[in-house]
C-alpha positions in Angstrom: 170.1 145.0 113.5 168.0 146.9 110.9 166.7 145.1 107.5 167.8 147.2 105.0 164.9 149.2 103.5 163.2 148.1 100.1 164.7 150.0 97.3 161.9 149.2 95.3 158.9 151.8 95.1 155.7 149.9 96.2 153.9 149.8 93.3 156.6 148.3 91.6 157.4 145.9 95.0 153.9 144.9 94.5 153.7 144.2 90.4 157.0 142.3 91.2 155.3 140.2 94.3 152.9 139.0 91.9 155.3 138.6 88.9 156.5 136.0 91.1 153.5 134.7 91.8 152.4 134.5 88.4 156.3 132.7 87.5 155.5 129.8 89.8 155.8 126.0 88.4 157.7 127.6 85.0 160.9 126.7 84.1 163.4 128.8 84.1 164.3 130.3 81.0 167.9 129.1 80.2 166.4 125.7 80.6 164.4 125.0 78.2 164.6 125.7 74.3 164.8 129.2 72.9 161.5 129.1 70.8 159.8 128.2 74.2 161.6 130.9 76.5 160.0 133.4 73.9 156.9 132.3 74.3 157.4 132.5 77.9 158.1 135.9 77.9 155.2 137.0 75.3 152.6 135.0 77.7 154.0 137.4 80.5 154.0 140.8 78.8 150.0 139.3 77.5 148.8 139.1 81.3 149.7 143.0 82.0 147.9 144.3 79.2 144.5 146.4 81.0 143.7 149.7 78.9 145.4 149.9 75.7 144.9 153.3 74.3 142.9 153.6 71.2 144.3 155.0 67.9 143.7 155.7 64.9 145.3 153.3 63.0 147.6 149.8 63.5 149.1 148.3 60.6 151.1 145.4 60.0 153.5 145.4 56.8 157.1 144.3 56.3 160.3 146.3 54.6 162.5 144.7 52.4 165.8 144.8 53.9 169.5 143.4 53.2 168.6 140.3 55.0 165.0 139.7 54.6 161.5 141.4 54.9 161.4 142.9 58.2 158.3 143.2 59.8 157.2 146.6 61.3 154.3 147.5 63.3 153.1 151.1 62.4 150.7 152.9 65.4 149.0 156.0 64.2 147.9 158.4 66.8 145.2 159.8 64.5 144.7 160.9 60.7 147.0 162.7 58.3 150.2 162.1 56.6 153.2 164.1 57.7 153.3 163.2 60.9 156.4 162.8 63.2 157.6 159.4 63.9 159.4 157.9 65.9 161.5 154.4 65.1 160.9 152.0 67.7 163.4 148.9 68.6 162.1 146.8 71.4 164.2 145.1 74.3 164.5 140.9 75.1 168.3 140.5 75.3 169.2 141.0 71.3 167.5 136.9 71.0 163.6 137.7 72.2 160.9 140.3 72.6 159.4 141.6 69.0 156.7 144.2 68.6 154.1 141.8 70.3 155.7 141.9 73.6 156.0 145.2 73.3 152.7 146.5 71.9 151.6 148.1 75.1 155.0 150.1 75.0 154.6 151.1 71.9 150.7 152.4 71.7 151.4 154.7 74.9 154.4 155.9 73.4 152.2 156.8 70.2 149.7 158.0 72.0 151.6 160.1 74.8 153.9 161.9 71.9 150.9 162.5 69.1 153.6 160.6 66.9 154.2 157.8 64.7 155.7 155.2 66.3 156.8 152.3 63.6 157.9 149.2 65.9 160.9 147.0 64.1 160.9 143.8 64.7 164.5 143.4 63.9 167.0 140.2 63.3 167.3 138.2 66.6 170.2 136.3 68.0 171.1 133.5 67.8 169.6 133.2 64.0 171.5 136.4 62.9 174.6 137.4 65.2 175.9 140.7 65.7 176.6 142.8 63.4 173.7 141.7 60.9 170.6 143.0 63.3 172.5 146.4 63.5 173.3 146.5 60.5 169.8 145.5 59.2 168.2 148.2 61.6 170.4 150.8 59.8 169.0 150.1 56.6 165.4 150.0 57.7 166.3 153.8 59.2 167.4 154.5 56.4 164.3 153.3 54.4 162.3 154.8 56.6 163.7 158.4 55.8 163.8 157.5 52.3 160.3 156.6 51.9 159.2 158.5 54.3 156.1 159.6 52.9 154.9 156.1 51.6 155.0 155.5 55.6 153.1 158.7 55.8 155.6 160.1 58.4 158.3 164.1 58.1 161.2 162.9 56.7 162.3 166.2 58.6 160.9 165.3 62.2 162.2 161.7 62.9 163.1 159.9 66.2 164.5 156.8 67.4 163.7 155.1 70.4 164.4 151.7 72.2 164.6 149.7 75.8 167.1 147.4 77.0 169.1 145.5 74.0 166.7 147.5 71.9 168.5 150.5 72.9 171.1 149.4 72.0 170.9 148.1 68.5 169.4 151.6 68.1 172.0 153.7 68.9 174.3 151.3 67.4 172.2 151.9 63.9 171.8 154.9 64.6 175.2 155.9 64.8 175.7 153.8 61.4 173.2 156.2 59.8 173.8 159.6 60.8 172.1 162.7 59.7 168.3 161.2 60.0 166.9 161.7 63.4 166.3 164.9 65.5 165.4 163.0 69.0 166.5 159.4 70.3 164.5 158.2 73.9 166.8 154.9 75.7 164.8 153.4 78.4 166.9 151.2 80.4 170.0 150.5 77.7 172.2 148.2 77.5 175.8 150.5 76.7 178.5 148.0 77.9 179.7 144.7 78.2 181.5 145.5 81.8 179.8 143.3 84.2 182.2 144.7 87.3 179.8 147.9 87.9 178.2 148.5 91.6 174.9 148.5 89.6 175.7 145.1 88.3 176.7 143.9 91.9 173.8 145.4 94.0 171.0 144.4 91.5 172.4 141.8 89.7 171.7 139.0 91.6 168.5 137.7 91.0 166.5 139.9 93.7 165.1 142.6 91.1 164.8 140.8 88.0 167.5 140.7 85.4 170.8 139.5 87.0 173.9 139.5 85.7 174.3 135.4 84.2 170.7 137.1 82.2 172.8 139.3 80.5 176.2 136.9 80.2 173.7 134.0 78.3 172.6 136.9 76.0 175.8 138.6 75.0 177.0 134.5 73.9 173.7 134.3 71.8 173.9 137.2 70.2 178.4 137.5 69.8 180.3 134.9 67.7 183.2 135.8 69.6 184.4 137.2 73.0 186.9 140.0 71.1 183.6 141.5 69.9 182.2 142.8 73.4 184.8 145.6 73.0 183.4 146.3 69.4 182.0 150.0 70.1 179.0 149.2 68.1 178.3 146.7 71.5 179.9 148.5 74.1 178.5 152.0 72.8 180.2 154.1 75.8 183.2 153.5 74.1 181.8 154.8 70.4 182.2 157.7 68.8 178.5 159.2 69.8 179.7 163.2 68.1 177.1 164.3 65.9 174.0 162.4 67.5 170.7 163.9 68.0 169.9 165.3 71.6 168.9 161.8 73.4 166.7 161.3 76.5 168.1 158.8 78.8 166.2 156.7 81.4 167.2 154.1 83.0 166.2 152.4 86.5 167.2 152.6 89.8 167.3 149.2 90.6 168.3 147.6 87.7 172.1 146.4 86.8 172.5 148.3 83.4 172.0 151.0 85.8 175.9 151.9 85.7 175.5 151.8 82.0 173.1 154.6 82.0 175.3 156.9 84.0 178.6 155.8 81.8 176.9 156.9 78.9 175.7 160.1 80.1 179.4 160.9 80.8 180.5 159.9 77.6 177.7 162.2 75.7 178.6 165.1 77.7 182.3 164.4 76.7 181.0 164.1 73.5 179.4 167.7 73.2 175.8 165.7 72.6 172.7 167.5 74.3 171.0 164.8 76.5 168.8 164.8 79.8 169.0 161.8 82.0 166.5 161.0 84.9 166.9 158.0 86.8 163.5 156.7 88.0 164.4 155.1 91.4 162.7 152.6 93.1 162.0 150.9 89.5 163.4 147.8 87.8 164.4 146.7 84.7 161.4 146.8 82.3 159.0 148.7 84.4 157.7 150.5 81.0 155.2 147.2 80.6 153.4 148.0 83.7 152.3 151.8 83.0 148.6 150.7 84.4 150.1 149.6 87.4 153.0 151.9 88.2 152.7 155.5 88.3 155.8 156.3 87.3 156.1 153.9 84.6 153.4 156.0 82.4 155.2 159.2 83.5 158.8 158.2 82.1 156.9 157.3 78.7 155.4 160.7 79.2 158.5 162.3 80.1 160.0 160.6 76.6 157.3 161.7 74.8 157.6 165.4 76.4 161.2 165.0 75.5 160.5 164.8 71.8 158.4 167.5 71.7 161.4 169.9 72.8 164.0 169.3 70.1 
């Protein structure tokens, strides 16, 4: 009998051979504490960083929000207020990731689009449970817009962007502060809490990454109660998405949010919201940190930043 073939593209079968290799002797990371599994994953992202594009500018600052000062990351593409911006929320499950593991991301993204990209380094779980980092990422859009030209950014030429549980929180906030943005790019999103998907049962396992006890562990860190994964402001495919922006949509092929991709296409297109989708098969969950090392890893944050440019 026949092996089944690899669904994984070989460049990204071979970053994932040696993400392996490079995992061996660590713990895993439900077993140890929290503090220490996010320094796991930042020592990760840290080994995959080659070529970082040069800009103009990086700056570290803070907004004042509801909750506390929240720390943003702004990358400048090159000189000159007014630019268009785009309003970054990074991935890790709602409870890691911030704009260090995601600095990579975020500089090709600048530098693909020609745009600002401010990186939010929003309220994690367990520390602040849903809704406070939606509702904190809100405000700071709304800031943003506000002050827009202390951040030296278009108030009129605004997007939003975010992977994983980023995407998330940002269409969540999003959605909580309409009438802002003219774009959205979701790499990868997290749109519902239904684990019983074919995505979640052919990838979900352990064999590509992210399974589906990942994803279980960081809905109970970042939701005080199980009523809530019904919320819509969670399970966004159930939300009322009218009146959105048009939105780029790319998930994997081989991931298990897969399904939640697809879902949410459907519901946009229900919804009467523009939106182009493109499935990058062969790739897994988080494939945008290896752009040096994956083809078509640098050409979905191309294709996002193309995207942008459109609308």
């Amino acid at each position: 009998m026949n092996a089944e073939p690899d669904p994984l593209d070989p460049q990204m079968r071979a970053v994932f051979d040696r993400l392996k290799v490079l995992s061996q002797g660590l713990p895993d990371r439900w077993s140890v504490p929290l503090a220490e599994a996010r320094a796991m994953m930042l020592a990760g992202r840290r080994h995959w960083i080659a070529s970082a594009p040069d800009l103009h500018a990086i700056e570290n600052t803070a907004i004042e929000g509801p909750l506390r000062a929240v720390p943003i990351r702004i990358y400048r593409p090159g000189p000159g207020n007014q630019r268009p911006a785009v309003v970054y929320f990074h991935g890790g499950g709602w409870a890691m990731g911030s704009v260090d593991t995601h600095d990579l991301l975020m500089r090709r993204l600048a530098f693909a689009s020609e745009k600002t990209v401010i990186g939010v380094d929003y309220a994690k779980a367990p520390e602040f449970k849903f809704p406070l980092p939606v509702e904190e990422s809100a405000s700071i859009m709304r800031i943003v817009a506000a002050r827009a030209a202390d951040f030296g950014v278009d108030a009129n030429r605004l997007a939003f962007g975010g992977d994983s549980a980023g995407a998330n929180v940002a269409l969540a906030a999003a959605l909580a502060a309409p009438g802002i943005f003219k774009a959205g790019i979701l790499f990868y999103g997290a749109f519902d809490t239904d684990m019983d998907t074919p995505s979640y049962r052919r990838f979900g396992t352990g064999a590509f990454g992210l399974t589906r006890r990942d994803m279980e562990k960081f809905l109970a860190l970042y939701l005080d109660r199980d009523d809530q994964r019904r919320d819509p402001r969670v399970a966004l495919v159930h939300a009322d998405l009218r009146g959105l922006p048009p939105l780029g949509i790319y998930p994997a092929g081989v991931d298990p949010l897969l399904d939640d991709s697809t879902k949410f296409a459907h519901a946009l297109a229900k919804a009467g919201v523009a939106h182009e989708q493109i499935v990058f098969d062969g790739l897994c969950h988080g494939f945008l940190h290896y752009p040096d090392h994956i083809d078509r890893a640098a050409q979905a944050i191309g294709q996002a930043a193309r995207f942008m440019t459109k609308v």
